[in-house]
Wavefront OBJ file of the C-alpha trace (Angstrom):
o trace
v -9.808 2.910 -19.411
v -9.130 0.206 -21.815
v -10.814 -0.814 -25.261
v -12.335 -3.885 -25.966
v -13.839 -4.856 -28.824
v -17.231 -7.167 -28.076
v -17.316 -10.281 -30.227
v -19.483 -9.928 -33.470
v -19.925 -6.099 -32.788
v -17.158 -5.032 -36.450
v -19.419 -5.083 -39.654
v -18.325 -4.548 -42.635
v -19.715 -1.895 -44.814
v -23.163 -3.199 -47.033
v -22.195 -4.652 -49.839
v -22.260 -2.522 -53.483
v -22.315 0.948 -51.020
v -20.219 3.541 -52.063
v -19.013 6.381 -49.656
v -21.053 9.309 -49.221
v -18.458 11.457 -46.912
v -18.928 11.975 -42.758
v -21.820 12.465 -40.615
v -22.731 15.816 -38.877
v -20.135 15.202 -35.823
v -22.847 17.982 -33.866
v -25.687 15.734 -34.345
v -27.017 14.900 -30.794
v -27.400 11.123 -30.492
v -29.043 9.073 -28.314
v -27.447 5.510 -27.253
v -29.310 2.594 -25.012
v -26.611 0.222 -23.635
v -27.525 -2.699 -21.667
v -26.038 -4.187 -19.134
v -24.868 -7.394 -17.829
v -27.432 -9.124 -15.606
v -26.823 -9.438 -11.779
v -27.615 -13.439 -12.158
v -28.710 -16.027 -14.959
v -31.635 -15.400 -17.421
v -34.243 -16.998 -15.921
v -35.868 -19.919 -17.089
v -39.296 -21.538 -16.584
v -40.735 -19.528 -13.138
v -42.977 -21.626 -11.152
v -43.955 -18.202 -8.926
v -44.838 -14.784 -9.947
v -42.044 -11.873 -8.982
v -42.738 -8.785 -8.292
v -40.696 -5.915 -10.636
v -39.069 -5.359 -7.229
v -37.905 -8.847 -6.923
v -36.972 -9.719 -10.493
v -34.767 -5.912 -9.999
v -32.926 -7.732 -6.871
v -32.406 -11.256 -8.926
v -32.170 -10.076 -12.351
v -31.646 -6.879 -13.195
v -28.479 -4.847 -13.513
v -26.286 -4.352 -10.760
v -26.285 -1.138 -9.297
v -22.130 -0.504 -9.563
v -22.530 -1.229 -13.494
v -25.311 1.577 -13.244
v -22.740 3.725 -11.729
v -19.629 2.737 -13.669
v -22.463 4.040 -16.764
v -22.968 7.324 -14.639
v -19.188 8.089 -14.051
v -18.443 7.546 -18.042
v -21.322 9.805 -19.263
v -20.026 12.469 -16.564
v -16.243 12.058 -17.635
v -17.314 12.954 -21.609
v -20.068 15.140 -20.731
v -23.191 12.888 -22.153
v -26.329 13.292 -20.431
v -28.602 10.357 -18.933
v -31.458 10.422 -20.528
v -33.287 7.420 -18.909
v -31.774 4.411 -16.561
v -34.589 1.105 -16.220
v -32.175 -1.185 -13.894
v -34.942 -4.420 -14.246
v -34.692 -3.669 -17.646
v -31.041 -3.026 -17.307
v -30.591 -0.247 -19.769
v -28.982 3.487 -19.763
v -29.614 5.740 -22.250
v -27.023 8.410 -22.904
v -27.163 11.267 -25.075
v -24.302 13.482 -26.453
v -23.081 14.591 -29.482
v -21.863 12.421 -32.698
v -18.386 13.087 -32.521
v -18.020 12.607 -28.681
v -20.162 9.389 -28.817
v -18.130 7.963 -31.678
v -14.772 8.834 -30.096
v -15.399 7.362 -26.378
v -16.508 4.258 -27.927
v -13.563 4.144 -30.218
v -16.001 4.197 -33.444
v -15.312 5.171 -36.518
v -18.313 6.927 -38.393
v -19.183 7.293 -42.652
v -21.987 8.088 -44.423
v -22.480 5.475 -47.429
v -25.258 5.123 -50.401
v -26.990 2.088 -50.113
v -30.157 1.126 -52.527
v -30.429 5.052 -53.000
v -30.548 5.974 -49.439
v -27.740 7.303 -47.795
v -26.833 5.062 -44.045
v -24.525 6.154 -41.172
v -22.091 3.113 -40.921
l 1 2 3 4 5 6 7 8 9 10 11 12 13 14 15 16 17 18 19 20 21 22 23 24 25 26 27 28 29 30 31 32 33 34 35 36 37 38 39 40 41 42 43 44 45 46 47 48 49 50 51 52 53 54 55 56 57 58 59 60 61 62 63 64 65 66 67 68 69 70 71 72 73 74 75 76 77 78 79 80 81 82 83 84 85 86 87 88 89 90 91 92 93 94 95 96 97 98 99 100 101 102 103 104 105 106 107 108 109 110 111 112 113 114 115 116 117 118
C-alpha cells in the first residue's frame, strides 16, 4: 500500500506551544473517514430523492466501503459504524496502531494551559 499525503492535511504545531511528551499509544480511538462520492455534489434538485436514491447517485461506492473494510481487518481496527449516503466509516483501534497505518506522527503539546494531542 502506498502513502499519500492529502493536500492541506500537514499542520504545523500551534504557535507559542511547547512539548508536553507522547500520548497514551493504548488509548482506543475512534476515526470517521469519508469517502469519495460515487458522482458530483449535487446542485439545485428540482425532485425529491429518496435516501435510497440519493445512496445509488451520491453516496459512496460500495468497493471504497470495502477497500475501508479490508484495511481495518489487515491492522485489526474494528468498524464501529458505516452510513454509505452519508459516506462515512468509523474505525476504532488503538492510538499507536491508528497513528502508524496512517503514517502519523503523534505529541502532546501545552497550548493556552491545556495540554492538545497534535
Amino acid at each position: 500500500m502506498s502513502t499519500a499525503i492529502l493536500p492541506g492535511s500537514h499542520r504545523d504545531h500551534p504557535v507559542a506551544s511547547q512539548p508536553a511528551g507522547l500520548p497514551d499509544p493504548n488509548q482506543s480511538l475512534h476515526v470517521t473517514l469519508v469517502l469519495r462520492r460515487r458522482t458530483e455534489a449535487p446542485g439545485a434538485i428540482d425532485a425529491h430523492l429518496s435516501r435510497t436514491e440519493f445512496l445509488s447517485l451520491h453516496g459512496a461506492d460500495p468497493a471504497d466501503i470495502q477497500a475501508v473494510e479490508d484495511f481495518a481487518a489487515e491492522h485489526e481496527f474494528s468498524i464501529a459504524r458505516i452510513d454509505p449516503a452519508a459516506r462515512t466509516v468509523a474505525i476504532t483501534g488503538p492510538l499507536a496502531a491508528l497513528a502508524e497505518a496512517f503514517g502519523a506522527a503523534l505529541e502532546l503539546r501545552h497550548v493556552n494551559g491545556r495540554v492538545l494531542r497534535t
